[in-house]
C-alpha positions in Angstrom: 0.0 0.0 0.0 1.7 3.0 -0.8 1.8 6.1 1.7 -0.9 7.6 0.1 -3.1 5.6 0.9 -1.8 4.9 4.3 -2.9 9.1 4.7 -6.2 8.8 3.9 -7.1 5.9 5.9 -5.6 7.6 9.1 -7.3 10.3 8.3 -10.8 8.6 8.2 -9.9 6.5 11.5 -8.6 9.8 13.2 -12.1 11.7 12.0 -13.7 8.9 13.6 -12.3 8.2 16.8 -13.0 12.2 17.0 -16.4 11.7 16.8 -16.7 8.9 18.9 -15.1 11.2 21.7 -17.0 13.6 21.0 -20.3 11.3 21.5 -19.0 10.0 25.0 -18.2 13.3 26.2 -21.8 14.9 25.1 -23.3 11.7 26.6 -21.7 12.1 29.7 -22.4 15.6 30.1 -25.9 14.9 29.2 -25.7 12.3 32.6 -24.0 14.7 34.8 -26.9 17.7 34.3 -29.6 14.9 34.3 -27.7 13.4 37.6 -27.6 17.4 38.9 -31.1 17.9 38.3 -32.1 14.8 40.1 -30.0 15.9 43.6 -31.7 19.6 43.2 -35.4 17.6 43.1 -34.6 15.1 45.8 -33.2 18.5 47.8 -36.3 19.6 47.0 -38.3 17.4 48.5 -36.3 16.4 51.1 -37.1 20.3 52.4 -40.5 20.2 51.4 -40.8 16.9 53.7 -38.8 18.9 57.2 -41.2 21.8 56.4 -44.2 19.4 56.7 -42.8 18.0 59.8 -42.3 20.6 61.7 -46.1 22.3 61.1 -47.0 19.4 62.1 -45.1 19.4 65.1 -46.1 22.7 66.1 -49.7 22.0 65.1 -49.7 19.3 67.7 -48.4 21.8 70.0 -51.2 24.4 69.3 -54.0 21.3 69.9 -52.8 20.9 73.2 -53.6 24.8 74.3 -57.4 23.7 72.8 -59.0 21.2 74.9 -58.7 21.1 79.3 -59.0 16.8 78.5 -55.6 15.3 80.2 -56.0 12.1 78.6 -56.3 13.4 74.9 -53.1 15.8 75.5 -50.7 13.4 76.7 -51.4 11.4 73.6 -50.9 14.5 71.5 -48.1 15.1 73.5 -46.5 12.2 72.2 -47.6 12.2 69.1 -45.4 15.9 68.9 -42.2 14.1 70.5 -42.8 11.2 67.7 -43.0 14.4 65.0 -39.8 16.0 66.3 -38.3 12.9 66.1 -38.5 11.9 62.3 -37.7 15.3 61.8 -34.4 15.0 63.8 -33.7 12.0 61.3 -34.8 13.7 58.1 -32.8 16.1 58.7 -29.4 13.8 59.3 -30.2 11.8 56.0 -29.1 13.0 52.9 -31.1 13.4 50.0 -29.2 10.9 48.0 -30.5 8.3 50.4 -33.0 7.3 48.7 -34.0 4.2 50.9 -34.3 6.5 53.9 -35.7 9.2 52.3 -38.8 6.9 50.9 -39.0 5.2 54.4 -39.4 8.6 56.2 -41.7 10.0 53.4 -43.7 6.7 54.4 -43.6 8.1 58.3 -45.1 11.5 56.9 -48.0 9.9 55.5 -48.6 8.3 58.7 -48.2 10.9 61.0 -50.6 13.5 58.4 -53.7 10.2 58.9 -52.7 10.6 62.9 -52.7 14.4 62.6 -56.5 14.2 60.8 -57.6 12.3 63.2 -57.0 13.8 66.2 -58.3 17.4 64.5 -61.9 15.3 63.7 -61.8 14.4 67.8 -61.0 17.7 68.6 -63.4 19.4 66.3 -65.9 17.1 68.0 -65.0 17.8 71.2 -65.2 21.2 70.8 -68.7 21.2 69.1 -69.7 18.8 72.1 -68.0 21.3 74.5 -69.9 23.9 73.4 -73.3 22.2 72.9 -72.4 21.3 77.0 -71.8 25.3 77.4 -74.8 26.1 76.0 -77.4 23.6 77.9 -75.5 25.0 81.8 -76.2 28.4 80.3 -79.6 27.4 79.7 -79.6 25.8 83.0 -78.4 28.2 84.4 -81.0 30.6 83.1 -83.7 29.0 83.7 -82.6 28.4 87.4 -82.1 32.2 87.6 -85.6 32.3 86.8 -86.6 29.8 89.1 -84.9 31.2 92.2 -86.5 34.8 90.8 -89.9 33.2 91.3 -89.1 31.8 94.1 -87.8 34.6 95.8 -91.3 36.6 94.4 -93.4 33.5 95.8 -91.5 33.6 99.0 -92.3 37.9 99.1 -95.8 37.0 98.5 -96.2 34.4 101.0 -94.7 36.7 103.6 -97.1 39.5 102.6 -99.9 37.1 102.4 -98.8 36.0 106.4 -98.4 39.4 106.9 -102.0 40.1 105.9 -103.6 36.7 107.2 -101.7 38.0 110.3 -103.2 41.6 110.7 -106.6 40.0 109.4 -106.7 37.3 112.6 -106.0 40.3 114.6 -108.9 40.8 117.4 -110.4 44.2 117.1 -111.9 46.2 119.7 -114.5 48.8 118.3 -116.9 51.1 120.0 -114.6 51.7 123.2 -116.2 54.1 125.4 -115.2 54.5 129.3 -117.5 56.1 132.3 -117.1 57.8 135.6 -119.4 56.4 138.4 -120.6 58.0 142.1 -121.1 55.7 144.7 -124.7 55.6 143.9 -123.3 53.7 140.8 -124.6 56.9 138.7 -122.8 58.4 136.1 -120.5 61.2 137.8 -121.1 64.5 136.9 -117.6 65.5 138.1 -114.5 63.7 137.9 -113.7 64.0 141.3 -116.7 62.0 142.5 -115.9 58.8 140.3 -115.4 56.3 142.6 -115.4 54.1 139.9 -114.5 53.7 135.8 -116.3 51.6 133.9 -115.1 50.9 130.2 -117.1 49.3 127.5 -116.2 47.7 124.4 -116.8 45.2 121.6 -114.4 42.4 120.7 -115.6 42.5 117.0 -116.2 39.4 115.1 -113.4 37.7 112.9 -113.6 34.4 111.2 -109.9 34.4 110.8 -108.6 34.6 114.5 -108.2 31.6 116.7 -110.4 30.5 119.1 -110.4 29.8 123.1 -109.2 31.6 125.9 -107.8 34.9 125.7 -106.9 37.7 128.0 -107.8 41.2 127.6 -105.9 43.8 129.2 -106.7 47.7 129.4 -104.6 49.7 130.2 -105.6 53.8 131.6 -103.6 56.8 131.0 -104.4 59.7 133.6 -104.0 63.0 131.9 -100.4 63.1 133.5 -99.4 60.0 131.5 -99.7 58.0 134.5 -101.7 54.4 134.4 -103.8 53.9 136.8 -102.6 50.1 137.8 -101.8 48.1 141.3 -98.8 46.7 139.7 -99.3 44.2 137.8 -97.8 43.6 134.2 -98.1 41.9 130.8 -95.5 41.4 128.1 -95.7 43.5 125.3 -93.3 43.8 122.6 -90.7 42.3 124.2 -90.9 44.6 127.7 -93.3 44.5 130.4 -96.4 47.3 130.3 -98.5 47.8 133.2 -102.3 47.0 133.2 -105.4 48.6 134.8 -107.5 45.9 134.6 -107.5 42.3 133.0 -110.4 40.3 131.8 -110.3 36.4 130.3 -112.7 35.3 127.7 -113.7 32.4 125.2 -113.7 34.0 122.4 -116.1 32.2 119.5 -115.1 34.0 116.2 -118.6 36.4 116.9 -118.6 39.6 118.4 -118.5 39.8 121.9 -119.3 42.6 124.3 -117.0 42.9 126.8 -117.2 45.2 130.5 -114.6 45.7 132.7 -114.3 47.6 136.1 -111.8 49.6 138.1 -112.3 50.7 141.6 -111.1 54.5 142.2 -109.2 54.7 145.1 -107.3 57.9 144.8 -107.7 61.8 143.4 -108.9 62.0 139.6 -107.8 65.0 138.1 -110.0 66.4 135.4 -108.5 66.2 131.6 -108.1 63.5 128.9 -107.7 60.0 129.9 -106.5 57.4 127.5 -107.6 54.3 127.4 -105.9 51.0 125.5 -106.5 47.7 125.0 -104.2 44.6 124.3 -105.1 40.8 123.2 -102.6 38.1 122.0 -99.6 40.6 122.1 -101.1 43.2 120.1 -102.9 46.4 120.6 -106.5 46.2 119.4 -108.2 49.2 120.1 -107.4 52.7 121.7 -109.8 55.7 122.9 -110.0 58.9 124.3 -112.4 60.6 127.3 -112.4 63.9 128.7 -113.6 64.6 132.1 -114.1 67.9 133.5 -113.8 69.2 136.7 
């Protein structure tokens, strides 16, 4: 072969063993951008998966500021420390670990089904919570209300007692009192009573008891004196002195009533004042004037 020849043919093989370089170094630089690309994306996800985490995490952490129930925040609790954990270990894989990296995207998936779970309980909770609210402050309303008519029934009943008490009151009506001279005749003059006669009514009342009672009349001399021999009855918690005392059976109907008290000392002319008292109360009061 002579050297021309030999010149061409090196000249093809050289033209293409250029080529074939050529090939192998586009291919491989084809692999090396694809093989770039591929670490940015797994990078990529890698963060996307910490970022998911750790809401999570903190969204277990909010929960547990939402509900008073012990129970249902230690197990959220722990579901946070689980969180933080596969966290902890995303973050020391690298994102070329693919094997890791799938088993902890596997984790994810688990812990987002947990996560939805407890946020339906909670939700539920809450609604039931404040259903629960609702019916006490209902409760408590009408309660309110209760105690309100309560309180009005007891007011009434006291007024009522108040009026029932009042009404079974005895009343003395038509009080009138007399000076008489030894002759038993009415005295023209004060100073020749030698006795004072007073005359009343114990009215009728269907509402007071029944049975014995005691009357007592008391009479004021116009010097605010009473003309008594001592003796006393209780009367709003003190002791009043009495002229004169009568007991009676008392039916319910009216009942006339006459009682007597023996002058033994100077009358003065003027106003005398004359009271009467039954079951602790003060049923009937009058006024005479005697002259000289």
């Amino acid at each position: 072969m002579d050297k021309k020849k030999i010149i061409v043919i090196a000249s093809v093989v050289v033209v293409i063993l250029c080529g074939c370089v050529g090939y192998l170094i586009y291919s491989l630089s084809e692999k090396s951008a694809e093989h770039e690309e591929m670490v940015k994306l797994a990078e990529m996800d890698k963060k996307e998966m910490e970022n998911e985490y750790a809401q999570f995490a903190k969204q277990y952490n909010e929960m547990k500021t939402q509900i008073n129930n012990d129970s249902l925040i230690a197990q959220l609790d722990k579901e946070q420390q689980r969180t933080e954990e596969l966290l902890a270990e995303l973050k020391r894989v690298k994102s070329t670990d693919a094997a890791e990296i799938a088993r902890l995207k596997k984790e994810l998936a688990t812990v987002r089904a947990i996560m939805r779970g407890y946020i339906l309980e909670i939700d539920s909770l809450n609604r039931l919570n404040q259903a629960l609210t609702t019916e006490n402050q209902q409760i408590k309303a009408q309660y309110s209300q209760a105690q309100t008519h309560i309180s009005s029934l007891q007011s009434e009943k006291a007024s009522l007692s108040d009026k029932v008490a009042i009404a079974s009151q005895l009343d003395a009506t038509g009080i009138s009192m007399s000076a008489k001279n030894k002759r038993g005749k009415n005295a023209r003059k004060i100073k020749d009573a030698k006795q004072l006669v007073v005359n009343f009514t114990i009215a009728k009342n269907i509402t007071a008891t029944t049975g014995m009672k005691s009357i007592y009349v008391r009479i004021l001399k116009p010097t605010n004196e009473v003309l008594t021999n001592g003796n006393t009855f209780p009367y709003e918690n003190k002791n009043l002195e009495y002229s004169m005392k009568r007991d009676i059976e008392y039916t319910g109907d009216a009942q006339n009533v006459t009682l007597y008290w023996d002058v033994n000392e100077f009358l003065s002319a003027g106003t005398y004042r004359v009271s009467i008292f039954a079951d602790g109360n003060n049923i009937g009061n009058a006024s005479v004037t005697f002259e000289k």
